[in-house]
C-alpha positions as CSV (number, residue, x, y, z in Angstrom):
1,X,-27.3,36.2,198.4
2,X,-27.7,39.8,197.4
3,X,-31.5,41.6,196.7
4,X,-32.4,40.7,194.0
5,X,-30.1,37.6,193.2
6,X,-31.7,34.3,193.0
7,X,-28.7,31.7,193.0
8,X,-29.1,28.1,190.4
9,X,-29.0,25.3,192.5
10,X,-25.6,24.9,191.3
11,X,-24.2,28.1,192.7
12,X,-25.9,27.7,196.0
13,X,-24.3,23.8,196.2
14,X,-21.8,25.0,195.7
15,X,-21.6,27.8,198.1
16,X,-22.5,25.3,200.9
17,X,-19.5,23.6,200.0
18,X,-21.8,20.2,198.7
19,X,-21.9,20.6,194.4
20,X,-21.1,16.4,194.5
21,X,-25.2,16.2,195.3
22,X,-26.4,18.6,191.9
23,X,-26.9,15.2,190.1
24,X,-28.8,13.9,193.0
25,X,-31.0,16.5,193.4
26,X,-31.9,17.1,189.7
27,X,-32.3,13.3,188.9
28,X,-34.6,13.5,191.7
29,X,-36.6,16.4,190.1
30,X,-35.4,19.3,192.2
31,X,-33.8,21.0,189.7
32,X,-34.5,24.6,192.0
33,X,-34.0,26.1,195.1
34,X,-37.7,26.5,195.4
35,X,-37.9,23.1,194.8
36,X,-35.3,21.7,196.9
37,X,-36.8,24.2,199.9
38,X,-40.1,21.9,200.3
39,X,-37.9,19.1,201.0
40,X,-38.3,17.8,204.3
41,X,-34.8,15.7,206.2
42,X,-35.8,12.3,205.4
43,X,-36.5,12.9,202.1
44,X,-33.1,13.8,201.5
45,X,-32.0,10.4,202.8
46,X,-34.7,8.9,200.1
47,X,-33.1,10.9,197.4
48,X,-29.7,9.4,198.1
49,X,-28.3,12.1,200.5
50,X,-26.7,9.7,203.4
51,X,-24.4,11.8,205.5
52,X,-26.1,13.2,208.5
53,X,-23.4,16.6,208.4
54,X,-24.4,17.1,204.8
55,X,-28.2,16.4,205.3
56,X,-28.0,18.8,208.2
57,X,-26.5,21.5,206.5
58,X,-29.0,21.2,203.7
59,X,-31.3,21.6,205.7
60,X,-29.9,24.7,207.9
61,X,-29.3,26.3,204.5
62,X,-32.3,25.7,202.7
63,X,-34.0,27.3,206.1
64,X,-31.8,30.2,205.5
65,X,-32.9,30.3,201.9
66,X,-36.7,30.1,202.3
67,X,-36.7,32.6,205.1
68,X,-34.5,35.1,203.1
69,X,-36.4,34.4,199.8
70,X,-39.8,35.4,201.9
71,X,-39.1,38.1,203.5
72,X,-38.0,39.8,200.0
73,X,-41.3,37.8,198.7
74,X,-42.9,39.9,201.3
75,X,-41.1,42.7,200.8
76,X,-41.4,42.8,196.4
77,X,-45.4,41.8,197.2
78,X,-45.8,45.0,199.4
79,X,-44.0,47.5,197.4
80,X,-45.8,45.9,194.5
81,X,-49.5,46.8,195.9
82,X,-48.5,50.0,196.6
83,X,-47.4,50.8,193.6
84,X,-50.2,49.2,191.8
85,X,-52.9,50.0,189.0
86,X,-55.5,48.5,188.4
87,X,-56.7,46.5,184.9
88,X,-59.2,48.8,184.8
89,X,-58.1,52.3,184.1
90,X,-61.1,54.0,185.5
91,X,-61.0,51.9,189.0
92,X,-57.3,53.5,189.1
93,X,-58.8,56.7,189.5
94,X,-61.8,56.5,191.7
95,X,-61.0,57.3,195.5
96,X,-62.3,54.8,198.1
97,X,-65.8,55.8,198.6
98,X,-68.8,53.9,200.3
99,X,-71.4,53.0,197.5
100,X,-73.7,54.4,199.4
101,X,-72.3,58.0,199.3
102,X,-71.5,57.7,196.0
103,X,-75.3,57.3,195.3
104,X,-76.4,60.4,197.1
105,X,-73.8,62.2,195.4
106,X,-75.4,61.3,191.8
107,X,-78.7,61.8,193.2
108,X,-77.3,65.4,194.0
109,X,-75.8,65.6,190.6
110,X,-79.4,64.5,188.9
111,X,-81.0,67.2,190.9
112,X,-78.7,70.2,190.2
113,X,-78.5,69.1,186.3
114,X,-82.4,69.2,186.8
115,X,-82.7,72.7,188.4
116,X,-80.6,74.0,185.9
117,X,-82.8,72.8,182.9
């Protein structure tokens, strides 16, 4: 699965060599990887999935998935917050200063627009 690339269910049955269970896993209401990825094993033997060697590799693969598809979770999440603005445009542009400073800094501001009067 390239960056990027999120495979249907379909594509990634069939990739594991298993498209015969697409009908059992939408019927069943996983119609998605991220669906199918909260499955736990015996709930694959409840959806109709009997075959220990299939429900194995399900499994192994659907571990595969979820740790590849958070790690680029992780990885989209962290170059999205460094790259972020905020809603407000104003926030974007303040630096990260203590409240407290920024309130002596006005007061200094009040009392040089003051001495200039």
């Amino acid at each position: 699965m390239s960056s990027g690339y999120m495979p249907s269910l379909r594509d990634w049955l069939e990739s594991i060599h298993l498209p015969q269970y697409l009908d059992v896993f939408t019927n069943s209401g996983y119609d998605t990887l991220h669906k199918c990825a909260l499955l736990a094993y015996d709930d694959l033997g409840d959806i109709g999935i009997s075959l220990t060697g299939h429900k194995k590799r399900i499994m192994s693969q659907l571990a595969k998935f979820s740790l590849e598809y958070e790690f680029k979770s992780n990885e989209s999440a962290e170059m999205l917050s460094d790259h972020s603005v905020s809603d407000n445009a104003d926030d974007a542009r303040l630096p990260d200063i203590p409240q407290e400073q920024m309130l002596v800094d006005a007061a200094k501001v009040d009392a040089s627009v003051t001495d200039s009067l």
